[in-house]
C-alpha positions, 0 to 999 in steps of 0.5 A: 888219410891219402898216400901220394908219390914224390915222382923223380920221372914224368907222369907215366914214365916208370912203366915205359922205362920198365917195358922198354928192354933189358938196361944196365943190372943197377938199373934194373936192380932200382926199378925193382926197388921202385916196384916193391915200394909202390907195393908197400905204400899200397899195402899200408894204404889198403890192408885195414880198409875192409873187404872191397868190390871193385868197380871197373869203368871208363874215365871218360863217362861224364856226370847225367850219362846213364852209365854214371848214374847206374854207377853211382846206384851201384856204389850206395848199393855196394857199402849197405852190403858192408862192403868197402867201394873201391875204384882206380880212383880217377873221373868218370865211372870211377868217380861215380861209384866212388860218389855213391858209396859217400853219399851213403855214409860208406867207406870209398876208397880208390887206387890212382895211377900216374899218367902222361896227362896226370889223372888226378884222384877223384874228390869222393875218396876217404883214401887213395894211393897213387901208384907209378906201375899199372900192373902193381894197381890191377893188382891191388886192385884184385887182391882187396876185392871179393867181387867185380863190378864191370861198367860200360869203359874202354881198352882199360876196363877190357883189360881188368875185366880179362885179367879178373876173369882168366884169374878166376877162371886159371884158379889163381883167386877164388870163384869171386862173382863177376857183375857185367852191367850194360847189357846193350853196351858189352852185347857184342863182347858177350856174344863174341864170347858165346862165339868163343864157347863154340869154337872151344877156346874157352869153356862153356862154364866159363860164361857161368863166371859173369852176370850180365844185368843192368839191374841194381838189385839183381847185381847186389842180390848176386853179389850177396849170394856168391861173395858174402855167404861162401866165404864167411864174411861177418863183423871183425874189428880191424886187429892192432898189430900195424907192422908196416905202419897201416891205418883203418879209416878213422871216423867212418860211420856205416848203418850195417856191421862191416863184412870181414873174413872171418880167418883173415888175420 
């Protein structure tokens, strides 16, 4: 099953329009209304999916870089976890990891956004929603995941990275584990972090949050001892009651039981 938008505004329009100042109350009232709609569609298109991580990365990272291909490794390594891969749906890393889980037989699964120049969904995904407002995709992107992938990308990956970890680090989540792979690439922001420790803007347990690898095993390993053991995920068939209309994936085969939290209703 896939979800898309009918946009009535250009590619990327809705969060200008939003961001752009105080307009009439109907106005607003309207925007709101839009808001609470791109939620809904995600909330049908993601709630039966299973347990997800997330893998964060650039657009921009092309098949045959290294970074692609560690990607793509992390994605068949993520669903033989049982976990659901989930991505921001588009190129590059996204598409990587989104590849990887398919090609092992695993649920792939991605959260598009509407851009000016139109990112479209990568061909890997069993489903995607396409969403008009950013922040309602982190979101999403957050709330179905039990731990973080960050790849190698730009201002947009920064941005989910933070936003993951200051929500970990506020206890707005739980203590979901964080993977950082690329150790050459995030060097400098892993010791301007260090650098942030010293100066007391941060605390020197909040760099206990990360784990810097460029290792597969070492991530997966991580992965399994921070997000499966503590929180009690075992096999849960999805339940029947589908208020607003949601679907589980049809037709997925997977050699290992899928991972559920065992008190999510």
């Amino acid at each position: 099953m896939t979800t898309q938008s009918q946009p009535h505004s250009a590619p990327g329009e809705s969060d200008r329009r939003m961001l752009e100042g105080p307009r009439s109350r109907s106005s607003e009232f309207y925007t709101l209304l839009r808001v609470v709609r791109d939620f809904v569609r995600g909330f049908r298109a993601l709630h039966f999916v299973g347990p997800c991580v997330t893998v964060f990365g650039s657009a921009r990272i092309r098949e045959g870089d290294r970074y692609y291909e560690l990607a793509r490794q992390m994605g068949r390594a993520i669903v033989g976890l049982g976990f659901t891969v989930i991505t921001g749906g588009g190129p590059g890393i996204m598409e990587a990891a989104n590849r990887g889980a398919k090609e092992a037989g695993g649920p792939s699964v991605g959260c598009n956004v509407e851009l000016p120049h139109e990112q479209k969904p990568n061909q890997y995904l069993d489903r995607w929603v396409t969403l008009r407002y950013f922040f309602v995709r982190k979101t999403l992107l957050v709330k179905y995941s039990y731990a973080f992938v960050i790849m190698p990308g730009g201002a947009g990956t920064l941005d989910e990275f933070f936003e993951a970890l200051t929500l970990i680090q506020t206890g707005k989540i739980r203590n979901f584990p964080i993977v950082v792979m690329g150790v050459d690439y995030w060097r400098g922001l892993v010791d301007f972090m260090e650098s942030m420790a010293r100066a007391g803007t941060i605390s020197r347990e909040d760099l206990h949050l990360i784990q810097v690898t460029d290792s597969v095993d070492e991530a997966i390993q991580h992965i399994r001892e921070k997000a499966i053991e503590p929180f009690g995920l075992k096999y849960a068939a999805p339940k029947s009651r589908r208020w607003l209309g949601e679907q589980a994936l049809a037709r997925w085969r997977h050699p290992h039981p899928r991972t559920q939290p065992a008190t999510q209703q």
